[in-house]
ROSE-4610 file (N, C-alpha, C; in Angstrom, 1 decimal, always signed):
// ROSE-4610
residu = [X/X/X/X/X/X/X/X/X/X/X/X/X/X/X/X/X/X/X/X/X/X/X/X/X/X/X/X/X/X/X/X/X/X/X/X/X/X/X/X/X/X/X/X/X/X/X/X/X/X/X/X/X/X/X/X/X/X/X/X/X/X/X/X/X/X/X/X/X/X/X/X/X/X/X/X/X/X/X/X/X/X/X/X/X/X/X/X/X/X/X/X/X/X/X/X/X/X/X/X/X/X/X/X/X/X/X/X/X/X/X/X/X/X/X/X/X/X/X/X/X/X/X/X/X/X/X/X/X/X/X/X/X/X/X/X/X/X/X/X/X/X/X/X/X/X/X/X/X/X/X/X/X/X/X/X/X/X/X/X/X/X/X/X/X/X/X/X/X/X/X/X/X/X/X/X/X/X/X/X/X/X/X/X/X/X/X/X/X/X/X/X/X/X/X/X/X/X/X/X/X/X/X/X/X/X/X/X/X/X/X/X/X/X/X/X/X/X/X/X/X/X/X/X/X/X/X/X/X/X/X/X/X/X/X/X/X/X/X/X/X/X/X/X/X/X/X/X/X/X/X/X/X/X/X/X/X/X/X/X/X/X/X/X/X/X/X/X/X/X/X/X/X/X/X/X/X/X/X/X/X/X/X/X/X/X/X/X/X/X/X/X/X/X/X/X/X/X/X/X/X/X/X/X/X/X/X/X/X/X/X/X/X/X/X/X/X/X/X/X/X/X/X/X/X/X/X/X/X/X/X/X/X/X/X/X/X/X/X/X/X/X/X/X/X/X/X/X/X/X/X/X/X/X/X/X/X/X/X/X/X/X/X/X/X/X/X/X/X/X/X/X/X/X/X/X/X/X/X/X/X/X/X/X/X/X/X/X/X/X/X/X/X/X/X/X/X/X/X/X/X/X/X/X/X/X/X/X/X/X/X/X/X/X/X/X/X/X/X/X/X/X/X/X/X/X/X/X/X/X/X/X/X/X/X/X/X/X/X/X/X/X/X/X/X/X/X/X/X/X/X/X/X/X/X/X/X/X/X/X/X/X/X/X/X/X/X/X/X/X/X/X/X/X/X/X/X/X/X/X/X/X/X/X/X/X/X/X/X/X/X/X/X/X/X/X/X/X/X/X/X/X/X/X/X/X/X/X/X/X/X/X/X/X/X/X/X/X/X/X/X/X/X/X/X/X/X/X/X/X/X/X/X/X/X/X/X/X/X/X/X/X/X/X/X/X/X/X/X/X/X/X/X/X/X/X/X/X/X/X/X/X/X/X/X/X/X/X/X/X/X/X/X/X/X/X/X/X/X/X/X/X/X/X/X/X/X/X/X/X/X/X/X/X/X/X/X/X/X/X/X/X/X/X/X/X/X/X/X/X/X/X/X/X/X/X/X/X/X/X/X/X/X/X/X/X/X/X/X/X/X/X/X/X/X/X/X/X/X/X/X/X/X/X/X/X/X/X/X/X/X/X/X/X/X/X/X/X/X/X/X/X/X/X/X/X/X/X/X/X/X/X/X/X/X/X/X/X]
num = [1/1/1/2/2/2/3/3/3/4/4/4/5/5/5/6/6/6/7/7/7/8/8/8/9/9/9/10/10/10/11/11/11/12/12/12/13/13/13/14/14/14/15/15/15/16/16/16/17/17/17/18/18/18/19/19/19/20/20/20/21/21/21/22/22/22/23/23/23/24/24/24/25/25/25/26/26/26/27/27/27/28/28/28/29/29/29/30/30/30/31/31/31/32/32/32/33/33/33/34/34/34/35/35/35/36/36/36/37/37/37/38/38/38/39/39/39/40/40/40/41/41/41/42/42/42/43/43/43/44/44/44/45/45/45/46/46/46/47/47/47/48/48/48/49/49/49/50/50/50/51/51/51/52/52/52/53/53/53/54/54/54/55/55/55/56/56/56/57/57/57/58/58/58/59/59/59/60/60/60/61/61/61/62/62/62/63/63/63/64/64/64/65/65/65/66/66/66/67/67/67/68/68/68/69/69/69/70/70/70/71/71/71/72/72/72/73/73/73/74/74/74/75/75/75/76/76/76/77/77/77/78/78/78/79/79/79/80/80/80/81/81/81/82/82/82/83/83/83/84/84/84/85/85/85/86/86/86/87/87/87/88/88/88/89/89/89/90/90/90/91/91/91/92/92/92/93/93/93/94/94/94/95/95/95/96/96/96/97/97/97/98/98/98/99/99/99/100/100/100/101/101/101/102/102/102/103/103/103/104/104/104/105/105/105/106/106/106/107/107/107/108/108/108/109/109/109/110/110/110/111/111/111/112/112/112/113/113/113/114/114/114/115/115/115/116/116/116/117/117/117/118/118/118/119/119/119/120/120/120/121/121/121/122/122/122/123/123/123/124/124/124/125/125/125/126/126/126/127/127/127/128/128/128/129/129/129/130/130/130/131/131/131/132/132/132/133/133/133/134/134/134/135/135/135/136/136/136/137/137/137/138/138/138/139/139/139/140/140/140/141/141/141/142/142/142/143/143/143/144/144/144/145/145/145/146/146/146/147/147/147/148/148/148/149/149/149/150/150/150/151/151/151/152/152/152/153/153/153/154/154/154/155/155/155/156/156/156/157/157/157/158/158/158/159/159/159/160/160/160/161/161/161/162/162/162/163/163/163/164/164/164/165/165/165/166/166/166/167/167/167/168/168/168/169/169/169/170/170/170/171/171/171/172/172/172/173/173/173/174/174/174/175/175/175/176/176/176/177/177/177/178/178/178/179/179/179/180/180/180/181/181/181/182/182/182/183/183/183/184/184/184/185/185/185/186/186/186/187/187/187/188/188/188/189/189/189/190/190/190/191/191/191/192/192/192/193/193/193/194/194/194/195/195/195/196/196/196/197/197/197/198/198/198/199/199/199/200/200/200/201/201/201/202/202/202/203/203/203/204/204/204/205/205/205/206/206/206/207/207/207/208/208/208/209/209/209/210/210/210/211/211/211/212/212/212/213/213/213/214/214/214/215/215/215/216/216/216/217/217/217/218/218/218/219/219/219/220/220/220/221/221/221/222/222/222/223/223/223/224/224/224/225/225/225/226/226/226]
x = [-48.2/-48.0/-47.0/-46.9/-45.8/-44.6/-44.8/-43.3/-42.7/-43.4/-43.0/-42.6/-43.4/-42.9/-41.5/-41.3/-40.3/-39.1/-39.3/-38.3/-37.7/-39.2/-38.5/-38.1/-38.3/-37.3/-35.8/-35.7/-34.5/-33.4/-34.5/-33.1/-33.2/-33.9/-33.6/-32.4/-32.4/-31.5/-30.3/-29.9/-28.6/-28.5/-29.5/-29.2/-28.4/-29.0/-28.5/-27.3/-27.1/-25.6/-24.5/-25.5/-24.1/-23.8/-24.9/-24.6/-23.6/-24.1/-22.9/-21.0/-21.0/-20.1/-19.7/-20.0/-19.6/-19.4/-20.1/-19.9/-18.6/-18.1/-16.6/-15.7/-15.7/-14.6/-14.3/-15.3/-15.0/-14.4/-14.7/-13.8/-12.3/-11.9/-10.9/-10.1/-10.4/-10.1/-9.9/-10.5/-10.5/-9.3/-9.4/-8.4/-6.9/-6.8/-5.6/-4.8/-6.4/-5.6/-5.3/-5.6/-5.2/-3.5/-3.5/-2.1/-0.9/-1.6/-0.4/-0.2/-1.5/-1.4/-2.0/-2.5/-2.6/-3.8/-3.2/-4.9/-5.8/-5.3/-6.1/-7.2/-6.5/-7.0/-8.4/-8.0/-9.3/-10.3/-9.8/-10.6/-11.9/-11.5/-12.0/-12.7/-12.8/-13.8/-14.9/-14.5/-15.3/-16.5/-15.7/-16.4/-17.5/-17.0/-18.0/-19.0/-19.2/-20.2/-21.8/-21.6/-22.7/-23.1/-22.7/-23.4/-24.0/-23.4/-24.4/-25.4/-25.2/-26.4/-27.5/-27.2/-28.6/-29.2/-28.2/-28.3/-29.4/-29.1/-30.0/-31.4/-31.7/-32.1/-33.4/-32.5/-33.3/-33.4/-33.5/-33.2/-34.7/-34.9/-35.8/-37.0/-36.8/-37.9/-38.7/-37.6/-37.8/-38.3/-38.8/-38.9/-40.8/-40.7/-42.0/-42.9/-42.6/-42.8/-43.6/-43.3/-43.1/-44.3/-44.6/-45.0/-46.3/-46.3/-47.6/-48.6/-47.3/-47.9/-48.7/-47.8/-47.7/-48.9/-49.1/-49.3/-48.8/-47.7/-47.0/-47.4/-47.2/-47.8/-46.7/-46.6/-45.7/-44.3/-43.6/-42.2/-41.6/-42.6/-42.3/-42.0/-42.7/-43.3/-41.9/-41.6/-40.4/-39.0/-39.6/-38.1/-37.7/-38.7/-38.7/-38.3/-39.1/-38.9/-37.1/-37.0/-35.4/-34.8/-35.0/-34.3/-33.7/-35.1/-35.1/-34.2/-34.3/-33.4/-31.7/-31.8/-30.2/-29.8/-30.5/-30.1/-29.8/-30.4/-30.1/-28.7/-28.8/-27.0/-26.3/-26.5/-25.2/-24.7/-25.8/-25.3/-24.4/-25.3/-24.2/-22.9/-23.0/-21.7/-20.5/-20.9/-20.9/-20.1/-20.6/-21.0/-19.3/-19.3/-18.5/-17.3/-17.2/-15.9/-15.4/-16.3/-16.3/-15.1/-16.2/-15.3/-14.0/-13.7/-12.4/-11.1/-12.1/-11.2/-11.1/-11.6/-11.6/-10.4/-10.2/-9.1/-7.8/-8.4/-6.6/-6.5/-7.4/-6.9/-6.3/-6.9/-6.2/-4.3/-4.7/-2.9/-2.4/-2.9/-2.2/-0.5/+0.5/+1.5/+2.1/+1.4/+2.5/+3.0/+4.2/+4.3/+3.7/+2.7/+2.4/+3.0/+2.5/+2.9/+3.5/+3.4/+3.5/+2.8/+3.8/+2.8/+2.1/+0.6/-0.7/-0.9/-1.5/-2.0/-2.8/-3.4/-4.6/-6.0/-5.8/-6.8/-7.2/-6.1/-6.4/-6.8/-6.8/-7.5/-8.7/-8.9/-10.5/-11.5/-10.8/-11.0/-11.4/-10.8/-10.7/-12.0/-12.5/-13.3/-14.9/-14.6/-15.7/-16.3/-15.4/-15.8/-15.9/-15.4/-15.9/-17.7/-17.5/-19.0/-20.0/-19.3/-20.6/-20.9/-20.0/-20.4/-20.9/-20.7/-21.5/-22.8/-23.3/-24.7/-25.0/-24.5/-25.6/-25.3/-24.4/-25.0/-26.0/-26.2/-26.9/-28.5/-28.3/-29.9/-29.8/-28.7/-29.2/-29.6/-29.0/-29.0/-30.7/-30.6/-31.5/-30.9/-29.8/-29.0/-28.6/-30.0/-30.0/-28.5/-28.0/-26.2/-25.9/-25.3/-24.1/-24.8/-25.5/-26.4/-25.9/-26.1/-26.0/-24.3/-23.5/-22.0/-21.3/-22.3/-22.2/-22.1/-23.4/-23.8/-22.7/-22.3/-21.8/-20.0/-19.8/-18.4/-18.2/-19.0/-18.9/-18.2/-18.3/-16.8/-15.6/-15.3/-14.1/-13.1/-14.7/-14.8/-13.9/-15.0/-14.9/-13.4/-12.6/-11.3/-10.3/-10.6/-9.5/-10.1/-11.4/-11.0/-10.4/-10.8/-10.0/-8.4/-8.1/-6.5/-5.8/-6.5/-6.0/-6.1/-7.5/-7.6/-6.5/-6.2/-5.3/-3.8/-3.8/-2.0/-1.7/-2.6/-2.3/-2.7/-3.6/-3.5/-2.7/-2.2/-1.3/+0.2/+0.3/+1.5/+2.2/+1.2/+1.3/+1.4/+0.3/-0.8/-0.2/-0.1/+0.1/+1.7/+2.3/+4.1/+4.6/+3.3/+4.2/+2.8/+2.6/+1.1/+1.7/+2.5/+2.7/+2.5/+2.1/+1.4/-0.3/-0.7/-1.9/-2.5/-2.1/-3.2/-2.8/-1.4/-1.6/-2.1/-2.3/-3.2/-4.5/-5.0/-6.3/-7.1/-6.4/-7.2/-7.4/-6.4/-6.3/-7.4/-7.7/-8.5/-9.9/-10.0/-11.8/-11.8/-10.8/-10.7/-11.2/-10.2/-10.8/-12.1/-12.5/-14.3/-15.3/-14.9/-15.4/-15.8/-14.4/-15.0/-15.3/-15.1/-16.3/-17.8/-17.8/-19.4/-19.8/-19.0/-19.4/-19.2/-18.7/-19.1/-21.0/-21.1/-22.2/-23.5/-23.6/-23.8/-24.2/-23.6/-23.3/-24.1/-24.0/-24.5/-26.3/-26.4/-27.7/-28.4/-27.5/-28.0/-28.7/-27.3/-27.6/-28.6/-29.1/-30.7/-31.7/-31.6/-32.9/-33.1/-32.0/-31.9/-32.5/-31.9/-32.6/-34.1/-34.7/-36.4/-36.7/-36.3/-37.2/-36.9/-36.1/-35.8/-36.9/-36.9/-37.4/-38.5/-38.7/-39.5/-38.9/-37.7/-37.2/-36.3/-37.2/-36.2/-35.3/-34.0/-33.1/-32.0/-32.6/-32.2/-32.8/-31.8/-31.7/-32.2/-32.4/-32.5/-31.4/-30.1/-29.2/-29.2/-30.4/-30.3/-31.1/-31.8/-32.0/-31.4/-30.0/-29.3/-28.2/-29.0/-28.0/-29.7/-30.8/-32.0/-32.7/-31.7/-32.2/-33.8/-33.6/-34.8/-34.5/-33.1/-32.6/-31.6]
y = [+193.8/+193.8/+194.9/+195.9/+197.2/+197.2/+195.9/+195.7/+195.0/+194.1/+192.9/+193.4/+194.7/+195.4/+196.1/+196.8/+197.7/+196.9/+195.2/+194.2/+194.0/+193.8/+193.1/+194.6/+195.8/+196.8/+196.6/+197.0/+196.7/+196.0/+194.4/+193.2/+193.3/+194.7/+194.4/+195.7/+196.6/+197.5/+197.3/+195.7/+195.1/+194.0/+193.8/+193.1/+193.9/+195.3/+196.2/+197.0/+196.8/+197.0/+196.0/+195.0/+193.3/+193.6/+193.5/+194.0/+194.8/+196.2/+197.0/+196.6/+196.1/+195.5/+194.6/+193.7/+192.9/+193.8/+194.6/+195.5/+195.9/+196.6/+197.7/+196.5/+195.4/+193.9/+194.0/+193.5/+193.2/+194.3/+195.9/+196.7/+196.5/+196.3/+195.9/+195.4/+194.5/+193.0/+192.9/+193.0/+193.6/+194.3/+195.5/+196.4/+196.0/+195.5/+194.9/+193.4/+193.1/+191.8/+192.4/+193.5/+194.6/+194.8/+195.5/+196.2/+195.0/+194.4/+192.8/+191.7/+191.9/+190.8/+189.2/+189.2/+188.1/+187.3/+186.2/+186.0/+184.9/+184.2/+184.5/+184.6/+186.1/+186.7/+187.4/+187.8/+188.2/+187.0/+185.9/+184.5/+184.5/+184.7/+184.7/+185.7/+186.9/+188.1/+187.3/+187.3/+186.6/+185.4/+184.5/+183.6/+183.5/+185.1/+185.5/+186.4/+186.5/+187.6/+186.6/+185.2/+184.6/+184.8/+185.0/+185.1/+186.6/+187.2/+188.7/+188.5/+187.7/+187.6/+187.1/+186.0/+185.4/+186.3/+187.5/+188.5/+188.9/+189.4/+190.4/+189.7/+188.5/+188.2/+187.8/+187.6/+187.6/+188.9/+189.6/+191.4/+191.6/+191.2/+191.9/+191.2/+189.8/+189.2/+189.5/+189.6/+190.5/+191.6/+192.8/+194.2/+193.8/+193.0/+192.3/+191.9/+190.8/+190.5/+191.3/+192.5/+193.5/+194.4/+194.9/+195.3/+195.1/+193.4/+192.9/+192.4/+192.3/+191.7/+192.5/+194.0/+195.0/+196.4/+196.7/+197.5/+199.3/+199.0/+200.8/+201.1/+202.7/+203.7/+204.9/+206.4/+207.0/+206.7/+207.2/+206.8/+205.8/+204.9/+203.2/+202.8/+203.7/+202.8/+203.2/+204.7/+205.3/+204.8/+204.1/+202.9/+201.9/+201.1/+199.6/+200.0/+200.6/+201.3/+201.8/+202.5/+202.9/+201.5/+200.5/+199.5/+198.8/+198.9/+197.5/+198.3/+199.7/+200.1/+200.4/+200.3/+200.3/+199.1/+198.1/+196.6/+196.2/+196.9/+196.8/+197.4/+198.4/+199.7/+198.5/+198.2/+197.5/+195.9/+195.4/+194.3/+194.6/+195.9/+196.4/+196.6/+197.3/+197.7/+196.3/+195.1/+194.0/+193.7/+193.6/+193.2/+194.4/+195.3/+196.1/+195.4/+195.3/+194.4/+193.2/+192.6/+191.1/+192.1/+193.5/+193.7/+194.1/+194.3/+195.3/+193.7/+192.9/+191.5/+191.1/+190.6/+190.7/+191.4/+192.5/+193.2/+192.6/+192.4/+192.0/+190.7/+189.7/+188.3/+189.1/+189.7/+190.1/+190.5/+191.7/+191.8/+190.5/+189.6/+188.1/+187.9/+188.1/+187.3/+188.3/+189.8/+190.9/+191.8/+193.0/+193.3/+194.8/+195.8/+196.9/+198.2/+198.7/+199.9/+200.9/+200.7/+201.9/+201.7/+202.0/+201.6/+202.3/+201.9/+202.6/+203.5/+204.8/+205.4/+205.9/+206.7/+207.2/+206.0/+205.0/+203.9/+203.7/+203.2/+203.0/+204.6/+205.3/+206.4/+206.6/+206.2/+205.8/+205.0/+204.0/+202.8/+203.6/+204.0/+204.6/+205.4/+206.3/+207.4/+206.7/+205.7/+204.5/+204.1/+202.8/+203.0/+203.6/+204.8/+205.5/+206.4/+206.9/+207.4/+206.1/+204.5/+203.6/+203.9/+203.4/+204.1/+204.8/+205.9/+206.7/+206.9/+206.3/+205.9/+205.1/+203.9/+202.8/+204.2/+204.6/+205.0/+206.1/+206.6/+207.7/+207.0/+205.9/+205.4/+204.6/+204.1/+203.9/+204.9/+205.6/+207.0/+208.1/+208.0/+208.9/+210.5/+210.6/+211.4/+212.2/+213.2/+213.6/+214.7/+215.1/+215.6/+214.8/+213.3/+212.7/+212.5/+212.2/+211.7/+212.9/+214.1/+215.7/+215.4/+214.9/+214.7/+213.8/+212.6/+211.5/+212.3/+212.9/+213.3/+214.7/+215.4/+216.2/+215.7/+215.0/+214.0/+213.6/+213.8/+212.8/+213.2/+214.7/+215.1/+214.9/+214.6/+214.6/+213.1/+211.9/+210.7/+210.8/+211.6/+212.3/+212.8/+213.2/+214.1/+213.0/+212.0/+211.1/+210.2/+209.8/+208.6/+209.6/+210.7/+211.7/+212.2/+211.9/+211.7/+210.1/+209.3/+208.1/+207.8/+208.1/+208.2/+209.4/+210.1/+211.0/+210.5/+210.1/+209.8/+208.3/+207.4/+206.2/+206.1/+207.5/+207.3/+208.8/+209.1/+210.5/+209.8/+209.7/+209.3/+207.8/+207.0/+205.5/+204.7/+205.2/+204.6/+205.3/+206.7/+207.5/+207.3/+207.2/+207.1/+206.0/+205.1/+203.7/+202.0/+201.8/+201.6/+199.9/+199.5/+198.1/+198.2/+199.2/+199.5/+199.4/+199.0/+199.5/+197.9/+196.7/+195.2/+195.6/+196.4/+196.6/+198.1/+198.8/+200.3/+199.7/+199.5/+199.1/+198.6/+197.5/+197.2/+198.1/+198.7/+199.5/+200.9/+201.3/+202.3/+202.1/+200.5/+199.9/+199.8/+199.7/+199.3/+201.0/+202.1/+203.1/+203.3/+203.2/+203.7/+202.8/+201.5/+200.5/+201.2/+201.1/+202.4/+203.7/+204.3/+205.9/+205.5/+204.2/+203.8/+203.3/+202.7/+202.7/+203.9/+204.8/+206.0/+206.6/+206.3/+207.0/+206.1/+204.8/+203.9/+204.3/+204.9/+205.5/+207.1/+207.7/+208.9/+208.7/+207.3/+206.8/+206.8/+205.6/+205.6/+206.7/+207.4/+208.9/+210.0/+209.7/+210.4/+210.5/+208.5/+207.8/+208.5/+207.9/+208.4/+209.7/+210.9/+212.1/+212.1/+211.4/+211.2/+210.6/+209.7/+208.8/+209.7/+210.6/+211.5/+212.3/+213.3/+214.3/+214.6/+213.6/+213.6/+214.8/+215.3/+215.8/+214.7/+215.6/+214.4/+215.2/+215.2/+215.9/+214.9/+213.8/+212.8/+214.1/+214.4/+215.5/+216.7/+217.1/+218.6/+219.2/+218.9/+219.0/+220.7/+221.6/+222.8/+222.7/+221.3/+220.8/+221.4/+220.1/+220.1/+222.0/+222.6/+223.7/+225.0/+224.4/+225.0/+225.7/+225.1/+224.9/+223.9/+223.0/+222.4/+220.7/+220.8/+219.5/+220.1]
z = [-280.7/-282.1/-282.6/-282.1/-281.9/-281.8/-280.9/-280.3/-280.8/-282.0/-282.9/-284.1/-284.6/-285.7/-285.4/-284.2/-284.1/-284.3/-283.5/-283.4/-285.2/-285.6/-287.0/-287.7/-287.4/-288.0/-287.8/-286.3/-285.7/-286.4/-286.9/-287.3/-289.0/-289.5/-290.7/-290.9/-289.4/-289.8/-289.6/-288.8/-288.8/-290.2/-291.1/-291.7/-293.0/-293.2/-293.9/-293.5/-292.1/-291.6/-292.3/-291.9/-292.5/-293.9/-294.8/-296.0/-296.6/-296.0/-296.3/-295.3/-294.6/-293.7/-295.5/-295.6/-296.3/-297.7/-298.5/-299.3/-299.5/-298.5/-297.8/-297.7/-296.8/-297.2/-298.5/-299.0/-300.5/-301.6/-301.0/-302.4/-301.6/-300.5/-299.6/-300.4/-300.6/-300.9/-302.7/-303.2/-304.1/-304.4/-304.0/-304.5/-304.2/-302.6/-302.1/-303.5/-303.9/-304.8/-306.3/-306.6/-307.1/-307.1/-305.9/-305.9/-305.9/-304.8/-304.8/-305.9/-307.0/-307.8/-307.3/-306.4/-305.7/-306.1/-307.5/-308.0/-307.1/-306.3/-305.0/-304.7/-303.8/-303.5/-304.2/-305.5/-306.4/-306.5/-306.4/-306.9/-305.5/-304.1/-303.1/-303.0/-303.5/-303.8/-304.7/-305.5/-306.8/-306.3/-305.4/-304.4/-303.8/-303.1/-301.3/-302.2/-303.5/-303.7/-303.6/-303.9/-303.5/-302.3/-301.2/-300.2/-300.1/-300.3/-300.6/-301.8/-302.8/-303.4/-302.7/-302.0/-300.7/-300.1/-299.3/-298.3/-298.6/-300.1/-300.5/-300.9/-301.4/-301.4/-300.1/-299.2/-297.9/-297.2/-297.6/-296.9/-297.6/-299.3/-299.9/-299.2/-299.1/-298.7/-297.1/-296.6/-295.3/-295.2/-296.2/-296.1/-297.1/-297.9/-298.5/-297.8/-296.7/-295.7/-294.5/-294.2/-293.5/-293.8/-295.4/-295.7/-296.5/-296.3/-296.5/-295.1/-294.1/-292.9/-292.3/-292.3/-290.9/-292.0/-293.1/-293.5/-292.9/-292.9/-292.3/-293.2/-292.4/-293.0/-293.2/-293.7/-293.8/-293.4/-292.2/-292.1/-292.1/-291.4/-291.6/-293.0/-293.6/-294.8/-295.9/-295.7/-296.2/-295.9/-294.7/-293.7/-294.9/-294.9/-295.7/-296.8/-297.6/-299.2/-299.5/-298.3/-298.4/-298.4/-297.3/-297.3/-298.3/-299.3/-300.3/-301.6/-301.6/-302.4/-302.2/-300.8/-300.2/-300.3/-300.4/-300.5/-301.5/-302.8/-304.1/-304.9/-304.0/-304.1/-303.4/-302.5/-302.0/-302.8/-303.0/-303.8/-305.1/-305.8/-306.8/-306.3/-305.5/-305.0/-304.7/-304.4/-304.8/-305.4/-306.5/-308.4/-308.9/-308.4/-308.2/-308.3/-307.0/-306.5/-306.9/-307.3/-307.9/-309.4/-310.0/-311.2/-311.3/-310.0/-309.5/-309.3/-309.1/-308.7/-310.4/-311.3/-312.5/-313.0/-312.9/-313.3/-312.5/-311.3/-310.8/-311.5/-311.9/-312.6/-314.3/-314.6/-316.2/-315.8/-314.7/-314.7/-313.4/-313.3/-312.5/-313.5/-313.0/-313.6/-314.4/-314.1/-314.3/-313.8/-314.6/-313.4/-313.4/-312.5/-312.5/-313.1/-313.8/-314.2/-313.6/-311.9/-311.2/-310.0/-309.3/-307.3/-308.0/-307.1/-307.1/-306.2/-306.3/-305.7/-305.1/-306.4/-306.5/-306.5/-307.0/-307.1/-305.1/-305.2/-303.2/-302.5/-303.2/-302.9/-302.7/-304.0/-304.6/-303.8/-303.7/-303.2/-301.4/-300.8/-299.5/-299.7/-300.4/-300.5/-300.8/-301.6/-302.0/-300.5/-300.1/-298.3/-297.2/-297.5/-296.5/-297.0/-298.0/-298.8/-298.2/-298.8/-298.7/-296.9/-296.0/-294.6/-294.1/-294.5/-294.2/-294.8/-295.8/-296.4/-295.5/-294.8/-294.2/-292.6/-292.2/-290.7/-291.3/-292.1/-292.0/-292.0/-292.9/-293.0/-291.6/-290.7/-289.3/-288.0/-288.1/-287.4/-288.0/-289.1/-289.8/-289.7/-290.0/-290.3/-291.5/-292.1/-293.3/-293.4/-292.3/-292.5/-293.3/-292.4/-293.1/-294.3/-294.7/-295.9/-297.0/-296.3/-297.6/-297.7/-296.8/-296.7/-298.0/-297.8/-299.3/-300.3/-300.7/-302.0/-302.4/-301.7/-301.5/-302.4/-301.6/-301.6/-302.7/-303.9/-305.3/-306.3/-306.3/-307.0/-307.0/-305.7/-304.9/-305.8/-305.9/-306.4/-307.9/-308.4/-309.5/-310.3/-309.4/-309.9/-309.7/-308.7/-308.6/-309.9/-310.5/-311.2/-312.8/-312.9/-314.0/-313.9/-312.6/-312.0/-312.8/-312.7/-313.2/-314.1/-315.3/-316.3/-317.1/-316.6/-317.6/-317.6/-316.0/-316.0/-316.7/-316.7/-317.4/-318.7/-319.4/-321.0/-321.1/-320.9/-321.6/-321.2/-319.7/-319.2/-319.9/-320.0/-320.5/-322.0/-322.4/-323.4/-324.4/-324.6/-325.8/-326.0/-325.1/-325.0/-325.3/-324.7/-325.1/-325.1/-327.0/-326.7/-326.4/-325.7/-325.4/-323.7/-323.1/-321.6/-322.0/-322.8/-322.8/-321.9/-322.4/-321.9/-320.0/-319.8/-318.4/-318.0/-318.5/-318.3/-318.3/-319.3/-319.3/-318.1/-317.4/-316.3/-315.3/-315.2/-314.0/-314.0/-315.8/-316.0/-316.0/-315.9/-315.7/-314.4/-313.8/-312.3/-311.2/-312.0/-311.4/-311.7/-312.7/-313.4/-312.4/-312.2/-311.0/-309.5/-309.1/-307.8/-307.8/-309.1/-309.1/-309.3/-309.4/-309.9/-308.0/-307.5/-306.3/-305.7/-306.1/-305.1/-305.3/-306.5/-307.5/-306.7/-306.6/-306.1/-304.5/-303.8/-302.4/-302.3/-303.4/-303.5/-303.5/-304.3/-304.8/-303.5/-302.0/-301.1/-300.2/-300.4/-299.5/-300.2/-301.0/-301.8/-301.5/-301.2/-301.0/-298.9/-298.7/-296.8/-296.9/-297.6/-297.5/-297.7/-298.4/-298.9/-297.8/-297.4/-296.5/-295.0/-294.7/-293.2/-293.7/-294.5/-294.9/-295.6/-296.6/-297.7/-298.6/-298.9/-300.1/-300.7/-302.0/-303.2/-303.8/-303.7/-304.0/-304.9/-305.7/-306.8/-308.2/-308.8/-310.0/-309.7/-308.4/-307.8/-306.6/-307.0/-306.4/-305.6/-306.2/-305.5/-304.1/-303.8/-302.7/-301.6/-302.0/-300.7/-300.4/-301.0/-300.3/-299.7/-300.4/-300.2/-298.7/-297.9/-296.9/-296.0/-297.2/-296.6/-295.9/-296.0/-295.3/-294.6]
């Protein structure tokens, strides 16, 4: 019976791998139909988010399942629990990209204000944060986990990098840039909400290694008690 539980752990910790696997594609992709314009491309984001809506859908049912079958107890029980809420960050995270693809159909058929930079920056810092949220809840790695949460300012300064340069540099100089500024300034607030989203994960990972809750007690993670 042991061996059947550990099994059905195992395949729910690759189902939350796939998840996030498909999460990180899609700000990809997204952002790429972004820079290139490629409405497309955006349309095909927009597409594949149904199947992460199933995912999740069968992730939750799977950890329900688990938890009515098997009755765990303490760390098990903080396993599943973390699951069903990393399952829920990641679909956002999602929902995200779907909105990042949305913007690239508004500027479809224009032409950009300005190679982008800092956005694909964002975008880079977004996937790498969400990654290192799913290995840490695979590993049980309350480090990389303190690494996420840690990392969110970082998030932080770039989406107030792009917010300043495209309304001071843009907007205020010249308000016929605004229907093409605009997207691009929902588009950064998009992936700082997936970093925030990533930070959410790496909270929950810290609670469920540790049992500290260091969600609005950020003197936690320097406390020494993770």
């Amino acid at each position: 019976m042991q061996r059947h539980f550990d099994e059905e752990l195992g395949g729910l910790k690759n189902d939350i791998l796939r998840m996030g696997a498909m999460a990180r594609e899609a700000i990809t992709d997204s952002v790429e139909a972004l820079k290139s314009g490629d409405e497309a491309a955006a349309r095909r984001v927009i597409a594949a988010d149904a199947e992460m809506d199933e995912l999740e859908l069968a992730i939750d049912n799977k950890c329900l399942n688990l938890i009515a079958l098997h009755q765990p107890m303490a760390g098990d029980l903080r396993f599943i629990t973390t699951a069903i809420k990393l399952n829920a960050e990641l679909e956002r995270i999602g929902d995200l990209a779907v909105d990042v693809a949305q913007r690239a159909l508004d500027l479809a058929g224009k032409p950009l204000l300005k190679p982008l930079i800092d956005i694909p920056r964002l975008a880079g810092l977004a996937k790498r944060m969400t990654g290192d949220a799913i290995e840490a809840f695979v590993r049980g790695d309350t480090e990389l986990a303190r690494g996420v949460v840690l990392t969110d300012p970082e998030a932080d300064e770039l989406k107030r990098a792009v917010e300043k340069e495209l309304i001071y540099d843009y907007m205020m100089k010249d308000g016929t840039t605004s229907d093409r500024a605009v997207p691009l300034l929902l588009a950064a607030r998009h992936l700082e909400r997936v970093c925030d989203h990533a930070v959410g994960m790496a909270e929950d990972i810290i609670y469920m290694v540790s049992a500290v809750v260091v969600r609005h007690h950020p003197e936690e993670l320097s406390g020494g008690r993770i």
